[in-house]
N, C-alpha and C positions, 0 to 999 in steps of 0.2 A: 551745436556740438554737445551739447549737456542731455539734448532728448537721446542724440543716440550711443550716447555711455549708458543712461538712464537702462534705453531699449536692450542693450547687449547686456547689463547685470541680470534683467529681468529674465532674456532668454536662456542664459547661465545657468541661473538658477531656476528656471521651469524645465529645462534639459537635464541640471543634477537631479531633481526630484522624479522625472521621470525615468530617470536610470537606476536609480533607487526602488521606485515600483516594481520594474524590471526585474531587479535581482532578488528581490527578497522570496523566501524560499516560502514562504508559503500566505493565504488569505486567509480570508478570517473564517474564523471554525465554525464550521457546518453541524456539527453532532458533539455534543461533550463528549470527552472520552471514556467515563464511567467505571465499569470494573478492572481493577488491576487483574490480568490473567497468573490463575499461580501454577496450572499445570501447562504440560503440553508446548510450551514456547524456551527458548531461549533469551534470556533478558529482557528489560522491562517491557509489557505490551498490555495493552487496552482493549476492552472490548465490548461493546453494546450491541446490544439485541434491540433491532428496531420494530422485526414483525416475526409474530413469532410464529409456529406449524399448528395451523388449523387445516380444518377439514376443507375449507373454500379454495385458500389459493393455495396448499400444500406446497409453500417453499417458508425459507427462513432468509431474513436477510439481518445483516447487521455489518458495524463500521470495526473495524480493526486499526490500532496505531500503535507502530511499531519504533521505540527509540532507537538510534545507530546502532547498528549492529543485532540488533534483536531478531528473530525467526522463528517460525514455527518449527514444529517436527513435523519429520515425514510422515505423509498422511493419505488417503483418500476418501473418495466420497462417491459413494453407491451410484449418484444420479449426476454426476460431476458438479462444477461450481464455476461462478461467474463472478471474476473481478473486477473493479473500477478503481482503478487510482487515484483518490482525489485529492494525493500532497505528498511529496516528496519525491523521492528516490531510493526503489528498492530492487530485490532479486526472487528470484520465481525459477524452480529447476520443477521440470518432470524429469524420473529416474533414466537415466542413459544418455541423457541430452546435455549439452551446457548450459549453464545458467545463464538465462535471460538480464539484461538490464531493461527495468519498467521504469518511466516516470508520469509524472502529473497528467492524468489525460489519457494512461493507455487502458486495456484494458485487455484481461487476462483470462482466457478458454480452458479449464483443466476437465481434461475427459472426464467422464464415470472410469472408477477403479483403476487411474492412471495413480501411481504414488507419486508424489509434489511434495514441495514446500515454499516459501516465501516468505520473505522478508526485508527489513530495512538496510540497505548500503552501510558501511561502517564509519560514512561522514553525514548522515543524513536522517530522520525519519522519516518514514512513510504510513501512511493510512490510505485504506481500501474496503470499499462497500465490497462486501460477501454477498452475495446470492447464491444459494443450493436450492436449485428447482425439485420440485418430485421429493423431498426432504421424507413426508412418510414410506420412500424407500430405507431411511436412513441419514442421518444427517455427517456423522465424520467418524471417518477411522484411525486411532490414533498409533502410531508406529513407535519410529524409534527418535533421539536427536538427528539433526544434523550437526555432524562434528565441524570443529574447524577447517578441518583442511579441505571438506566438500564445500561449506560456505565460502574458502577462498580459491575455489577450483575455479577452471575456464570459464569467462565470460563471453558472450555473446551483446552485442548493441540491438536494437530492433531495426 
């Protein structure tokens, strides 16, 4: 009787902790966050430049982390751009569309000269590897904010 009390605490608790892995919103950090972004976003956002535009592989990539509720402004990008979401939960509009919900794992196709923006959910941060292929076409075109009421406009699930 005592081994299988023993056995049931044991599975208890290696079941709480695995629900615990489960949930928690994000693992351990891939790229430090590094510069505080002061233009171009709305609320706090992070940004490192991993590889920067040389003549050889002519793209730029770099991680972006976005606190709740934080977003870029609307924007494009000559040769379009290529997302990876590697933590959280965030939103991603091309102009005329609904806003996308992205999470952990998805990843994210913005045409050449599509105007977009993205950003983190307003319960959550998000970060996202950037890729701009073709970069010596240009790397980002800066527009205007995204106001409030676009950021809480219709959403879309994937």
């Amino acid at each position: 009787m005592k081994r299988i009390v023993i056995i049931a605490i044991v599975s208890i608790f290696l079941f709480h902790l695995d629900s615990r892995a489960q949930n928690t919103p994000s693992g351990p950090i891939i790229f430090s966050k590094s510069t505080k972004a002061t233009a171009n976003f709305t609320g706090t956002v992070w940004v490192k430049t991993l590889v920067s535009l040389d003549s050889t592989f002519h793209c730029v990539v770099g991680t972006v982390t976005f606190e709740p509720g934080a977003r870029s402004y609307w924007h494009t990008h000559n040769a379009g751009q290529i997302l990876l979401v590697t933590d959280g939960t965030g939103y991603t509009q091309q102009k005329g569309k609904p806003i996308r919900v992205v999470h952990k794992g998805d990843t994210i196709i913005c045409p050449p000269n599509v105007e977009h923006w993205h950003g983190a959910a307003p319960g959550s941060s998000m970060t996202h590897i950037s890729i701009i292929p073709n970069a010596d076409k240009g790397v980002v075109n800066w527009l205007r904010p995204v106001t409030d009421q676009e950021y809480n406009g219709q959403k879309v699930n994937n």
